[in-house]
C-alpha positions as CSV (number, residue, x, y, z in Angstrom):
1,X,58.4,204.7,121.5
2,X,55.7,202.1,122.0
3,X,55.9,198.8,123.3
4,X,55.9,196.3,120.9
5,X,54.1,192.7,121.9
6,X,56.5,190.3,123.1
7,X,55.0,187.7,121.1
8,X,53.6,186.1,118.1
9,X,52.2,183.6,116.2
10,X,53.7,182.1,113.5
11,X,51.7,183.6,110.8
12,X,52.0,187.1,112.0
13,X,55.7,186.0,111.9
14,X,55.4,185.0,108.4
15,X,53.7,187.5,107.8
16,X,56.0,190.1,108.9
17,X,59.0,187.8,106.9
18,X,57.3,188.6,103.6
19,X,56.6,192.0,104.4
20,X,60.1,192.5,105.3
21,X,61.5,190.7,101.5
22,X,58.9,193.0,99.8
23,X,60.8,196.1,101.6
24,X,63.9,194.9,100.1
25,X,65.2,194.0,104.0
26,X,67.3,191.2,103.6
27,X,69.0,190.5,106.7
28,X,66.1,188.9,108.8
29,X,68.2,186.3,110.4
30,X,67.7,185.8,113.9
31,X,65.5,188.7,114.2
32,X,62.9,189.0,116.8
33,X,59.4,190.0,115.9
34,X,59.5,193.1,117.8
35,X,63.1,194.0,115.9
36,X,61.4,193.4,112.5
37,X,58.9,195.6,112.7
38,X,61.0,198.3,114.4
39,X,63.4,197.6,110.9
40,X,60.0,197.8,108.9
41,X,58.9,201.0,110.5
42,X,62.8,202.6,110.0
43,X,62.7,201.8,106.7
44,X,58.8,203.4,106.0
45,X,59.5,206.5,108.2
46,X,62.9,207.2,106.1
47,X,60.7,206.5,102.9
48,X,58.2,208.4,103.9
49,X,60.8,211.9,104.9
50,X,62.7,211.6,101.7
51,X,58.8,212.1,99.7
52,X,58.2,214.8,102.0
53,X,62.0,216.2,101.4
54,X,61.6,216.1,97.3
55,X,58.1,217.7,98.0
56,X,59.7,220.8,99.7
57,X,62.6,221.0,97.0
58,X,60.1,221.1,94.2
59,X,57.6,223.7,96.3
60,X,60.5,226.0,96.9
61,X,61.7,225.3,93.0
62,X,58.4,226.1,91.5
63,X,57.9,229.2,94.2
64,X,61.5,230.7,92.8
65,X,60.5,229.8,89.3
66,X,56.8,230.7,89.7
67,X,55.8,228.4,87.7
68,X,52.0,227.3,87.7
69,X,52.5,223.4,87.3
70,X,50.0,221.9,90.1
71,X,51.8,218.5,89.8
72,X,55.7,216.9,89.2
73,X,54.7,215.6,86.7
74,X,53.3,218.8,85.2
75,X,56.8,220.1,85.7
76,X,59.2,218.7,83.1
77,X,61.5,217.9,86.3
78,X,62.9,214.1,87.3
79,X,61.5,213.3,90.7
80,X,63.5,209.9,90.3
């Protein structure tokens, strides 16, 4: 893992605050800068591996049902 500046200004604090409320991260009370962002990131790297996991699942399901959609949306199927 990378180290994270020890430090930072209050607008990149701020900053970071916001971020976090637009995430839908809440708790953000007495949190460091540096255990913000590793929150942020958590919460973008499981975001990020449950797109790639519903990507797989529909691959496979239009592999097994060789279908020729090119797109979810093509597919009739809730990606929701």
């Amino acid at each position: 893992m990378r180290k994270l500046a020890t430090t930072a200004t209050t607008d990149q604090f701020d900053s970071l605050l916001l971020l976090a409320a637009e995430l839908g991260i809440d708790d953000t009370v007495g949190l460091t800068a540096n255990m913000l962002i590793a929150r942020i990131e958590m919460l973008l790297g499981d975001r990020a591996l449950l797109e790639s996991v519903r990507w797989y699942v529909l691959s496979v399901l239009r592999h097994v049902l060789q279908m020729q959609w090119k797109a979810p949306a093509q597919s009739g199927i809730s990606t929701n």
